[in-house]
N, C-alpha and C positions, 0 to 999 in steps of 0.2 A: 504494500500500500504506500501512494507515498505523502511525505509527509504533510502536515498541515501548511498551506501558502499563504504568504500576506496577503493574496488576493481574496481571503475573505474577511470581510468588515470586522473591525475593533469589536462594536457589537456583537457579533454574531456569538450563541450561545456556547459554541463549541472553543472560539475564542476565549471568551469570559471565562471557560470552565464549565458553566452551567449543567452542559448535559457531557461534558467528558468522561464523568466516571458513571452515566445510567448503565445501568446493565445491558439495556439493549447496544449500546455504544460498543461495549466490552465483549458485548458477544461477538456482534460484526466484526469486531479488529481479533478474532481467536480467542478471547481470552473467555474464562470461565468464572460467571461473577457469582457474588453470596444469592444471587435467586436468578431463576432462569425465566428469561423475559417474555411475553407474552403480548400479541396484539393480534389483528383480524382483517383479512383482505377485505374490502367493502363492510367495514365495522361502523362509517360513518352512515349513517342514515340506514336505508332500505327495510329493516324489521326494529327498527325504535320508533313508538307511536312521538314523541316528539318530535322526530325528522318529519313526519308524516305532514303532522300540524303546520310545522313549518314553510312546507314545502306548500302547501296544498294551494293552489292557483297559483304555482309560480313554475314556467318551465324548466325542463333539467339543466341546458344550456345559460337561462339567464340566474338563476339560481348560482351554477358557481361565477358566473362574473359580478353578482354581487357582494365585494369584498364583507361586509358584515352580516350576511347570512353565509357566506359558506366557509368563515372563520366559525360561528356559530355550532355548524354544523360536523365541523372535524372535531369539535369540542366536545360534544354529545357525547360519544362513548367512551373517551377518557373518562369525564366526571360519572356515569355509568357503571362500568364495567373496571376502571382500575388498571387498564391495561398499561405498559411499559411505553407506548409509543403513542404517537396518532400518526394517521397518513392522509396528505392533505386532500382535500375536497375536493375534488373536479370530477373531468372526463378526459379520457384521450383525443377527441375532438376538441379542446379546445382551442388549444394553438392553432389547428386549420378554422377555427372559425376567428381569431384573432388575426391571423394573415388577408382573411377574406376570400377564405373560399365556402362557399353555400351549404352548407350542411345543418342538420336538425337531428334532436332525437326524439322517434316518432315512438309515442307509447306504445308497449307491448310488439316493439319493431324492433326500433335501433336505430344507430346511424345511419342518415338517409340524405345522401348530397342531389343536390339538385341537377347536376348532369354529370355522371361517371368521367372520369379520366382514362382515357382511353387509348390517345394516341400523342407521338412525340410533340404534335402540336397542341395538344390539349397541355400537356406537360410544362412546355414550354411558356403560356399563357399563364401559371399559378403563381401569386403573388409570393413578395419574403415575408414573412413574420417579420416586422420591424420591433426596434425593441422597446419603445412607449408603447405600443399595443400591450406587454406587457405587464403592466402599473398596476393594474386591479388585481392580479396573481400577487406582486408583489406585496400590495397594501393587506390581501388577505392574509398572508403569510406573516406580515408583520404583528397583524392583529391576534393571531395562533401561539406565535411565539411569545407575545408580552403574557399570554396569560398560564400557559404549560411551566414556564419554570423552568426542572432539573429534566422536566417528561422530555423525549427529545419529538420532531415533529419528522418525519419523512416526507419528503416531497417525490414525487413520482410522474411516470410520462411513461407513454404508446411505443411501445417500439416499431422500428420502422415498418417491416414486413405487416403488421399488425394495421399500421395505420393505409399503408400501399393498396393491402389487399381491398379494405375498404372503399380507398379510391377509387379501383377497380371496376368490382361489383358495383359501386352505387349503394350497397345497400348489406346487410347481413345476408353473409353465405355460408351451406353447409359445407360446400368441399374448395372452395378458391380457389375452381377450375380456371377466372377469369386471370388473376396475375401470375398462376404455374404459367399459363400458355402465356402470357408476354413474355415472363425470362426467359424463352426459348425461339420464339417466335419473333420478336424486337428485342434483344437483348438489352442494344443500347436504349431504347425507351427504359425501360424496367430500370435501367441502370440510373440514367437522369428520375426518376420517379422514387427510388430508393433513396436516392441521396438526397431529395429536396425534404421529404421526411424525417431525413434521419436528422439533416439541419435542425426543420422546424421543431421537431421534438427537444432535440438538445438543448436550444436555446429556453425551450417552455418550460425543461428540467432545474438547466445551469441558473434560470431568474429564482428558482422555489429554494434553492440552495445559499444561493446568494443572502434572498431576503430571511434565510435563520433557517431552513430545514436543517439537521443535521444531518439527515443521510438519503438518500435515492433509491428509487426503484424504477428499475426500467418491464416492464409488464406486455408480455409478448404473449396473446389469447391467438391469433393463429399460427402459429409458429408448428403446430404440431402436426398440422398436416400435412408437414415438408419433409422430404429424404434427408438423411443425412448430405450427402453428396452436395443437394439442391442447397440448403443451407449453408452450409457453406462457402459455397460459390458466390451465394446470390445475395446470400442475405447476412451473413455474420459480419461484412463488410459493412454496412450501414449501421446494424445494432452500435459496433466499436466505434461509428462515427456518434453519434447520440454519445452514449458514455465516454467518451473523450473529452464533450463539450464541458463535463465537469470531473473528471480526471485531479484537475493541477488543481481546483479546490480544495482536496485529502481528504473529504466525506467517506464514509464505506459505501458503497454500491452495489445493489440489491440485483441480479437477472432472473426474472419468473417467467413461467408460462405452462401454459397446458397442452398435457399428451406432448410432450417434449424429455420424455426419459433417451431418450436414446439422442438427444443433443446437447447430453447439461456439459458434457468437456467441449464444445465449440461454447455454445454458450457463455461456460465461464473464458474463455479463451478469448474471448470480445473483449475482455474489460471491465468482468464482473468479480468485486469480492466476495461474496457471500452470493449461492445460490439458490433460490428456490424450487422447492420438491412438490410435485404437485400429489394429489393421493394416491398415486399409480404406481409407486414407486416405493420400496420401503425407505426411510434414510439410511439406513444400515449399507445398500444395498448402494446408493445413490453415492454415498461416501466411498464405498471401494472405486466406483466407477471415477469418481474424481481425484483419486489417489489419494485418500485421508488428510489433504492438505487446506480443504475447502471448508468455511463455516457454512452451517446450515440453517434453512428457514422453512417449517412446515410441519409436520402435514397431515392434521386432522381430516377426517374425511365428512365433506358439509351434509353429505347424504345421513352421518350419522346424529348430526345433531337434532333431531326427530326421533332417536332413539330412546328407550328407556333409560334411565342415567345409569344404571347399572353395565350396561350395555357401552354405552358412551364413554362413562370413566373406566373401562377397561382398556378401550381402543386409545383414550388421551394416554394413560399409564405406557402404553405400547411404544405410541410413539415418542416418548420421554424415554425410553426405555433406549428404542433404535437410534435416538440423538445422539445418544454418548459417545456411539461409535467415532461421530466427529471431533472434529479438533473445539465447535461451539456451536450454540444449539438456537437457534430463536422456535419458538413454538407458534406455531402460526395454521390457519385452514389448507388444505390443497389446490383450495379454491376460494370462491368468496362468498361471505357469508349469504343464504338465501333467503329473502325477503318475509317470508311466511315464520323465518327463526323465533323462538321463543328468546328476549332479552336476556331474561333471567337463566337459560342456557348458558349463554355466554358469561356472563359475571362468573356461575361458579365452574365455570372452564379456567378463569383467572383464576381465583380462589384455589384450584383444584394443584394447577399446576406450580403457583407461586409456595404451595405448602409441602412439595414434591425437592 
């Protein structure tokens, strides 16, 4: 990892100290702290009836751009639940609807741009994410960190392939026949279409880092549909362009993704510290694969939390259990948390694990 740069603000928590010694800090840098840290992929909102309240006539999109509701809203399950972290509020659509490209999300849909990106001239048409478009990310992020404290805050972003693919399609797809067939087909499109991504992400990262997150997540939801081969080629190139954008900052650096057991060494090979396990995978098993070098993040399975707890705290114990094998452990879902969750699940998942 390297080390922490002047380039981030005097303020900044991990500067001041603030959140250098949280546990979740210590895990992400290897180390093994007096309690093992605990948070929630989409812990902000979706099954807290407060989010709900809040949210209610407000859309997804405008909801995180406004700095004090969705400072608000990353707060929620801290004060809730107790967990180790929070991870900032958004969507991975934000930066492209910050640069100005057409996109919305359509309840019960998804991401849904108003005309696919399709061809090297479509491509070449897409605006930059300038970096005052940024401000409201940033003012939200301010407003997170004054009140967290020692809690550290993650700031996070799309990875490229993830957000491409959506390009693409236009729209939520099952198999993301539409940008397999571009890498192959127009190379060089795909190729200019990954990087413009990988920019804008970065930049949407490197502002949430800047304005006080202490560490990052880069979140790759299709990533798994790719061959090894394919990924590599195509697309590990761009992820490492995104996480580079915050690199020389010295934050830890999260890579997740799902159905992606069979890419976590490119993955972490982009330029990620700590990797994410999704529930497919044992950690055990995840950590051979990475040569017992890697910290780890995961991996409850979200299917179980609908379980009887009896049930459920076996499977938490488990994968507590599978952690050790790593060099450090964050606890986290395989996925993210699903709407219908019962809250009070979650708390003593904390509770459960924090006494472990």
């Amino acid at each position: 990892m390297t080390a922490l740069s002047t380039t981030l603000p005097a303020s900044h928590p991990l500067t001041t100290g603030a959140t250098a010694n949280a546990p979740l800090i210590q895990a992400y840098r290897g180390q093994r702290p007096d309690r093992l840290p605990v948070w929630f992929m989409r812990q902000a909102g979706r099954s807290l009836p407060e989010y709900r309240e809040l949210r209610e006539g407000v859309a997804m999109l405008d909801s995180c751009l406004r700095p004090e509701m969705a400072a608000e809203i990353t707060l929620q399950p801290v004060r809730r639940h107790g967990v180790d972290a929070a991870i900032f509020f958004s969507d991975i659509m934000i930066p492209l609807k910050l640069a100005g490209v057409d996109v919305d999300i359509k309840p019960n849909v998804g991401p849904v741009l108003g005309a696919p990106i399709r061809t090297a001239e479509d491509i070449a048409r897409l605006p930059e994410l300038e970096d005052a478009a940024l401000d409201p990310i940033r003012e939200a992020v301010g407003r997170v960190v004054a009140e967290l404290g020692t809690t550290p805050l993650i700031g996070f972003a799309g990875a490229p392939f993830t957000l491409a693919a959506y390009m693409v399609e236009g729209k939520p797809s099952r198999d993301h026949l539409g940008p397999r067939t571009m890498m192959y087909a127009d190379p060089a499109a795909w190729d200019a279409l990954a990087s413009w991504a990988a920019r804008t992400s970065g930049k949407f990262l490197r502002a949430q880092i800047e304005a006080g997150a202490s560490a990052g997540q880069l979140f790759d939801s299709w990533a798994g549909s790719l061959s090894l081969g394919d990924y590599q080629e195509f697309v590990a190139p761009a992820s490492a362009t995104t996480l580079s954008a915050a690199k020389d900052l010295g934050v830890p650096l999260v890579h997740f993704g799902t159905g992606t057991s069979e890419l976590l060494v490119a993955m972490r090979d982009a330029g990620a510290d700590v990797m994410g396990v999704d529930y497919r995978l044992p950690l055990s098993v995840a950590n051979q694969r990475l040569g017992g070098t890697t910290p780890l993040q995961g991996n409850i399975d979200p299917a179980l939390l609908a379980a009887p707890w009896d049930v459920l705290e076996a499977h938490v114990r488990d994968v507590v259990e599978q952690g050790r094998a790593a060099p450090s452990h964050v606890v986290n879902l395989g996925h993210g948390v699903p709407p219908e969750t019962n809250p009070e699940v979650l708390t003593r998942i904390v509770e459960l694990v924090h006494s472990l």
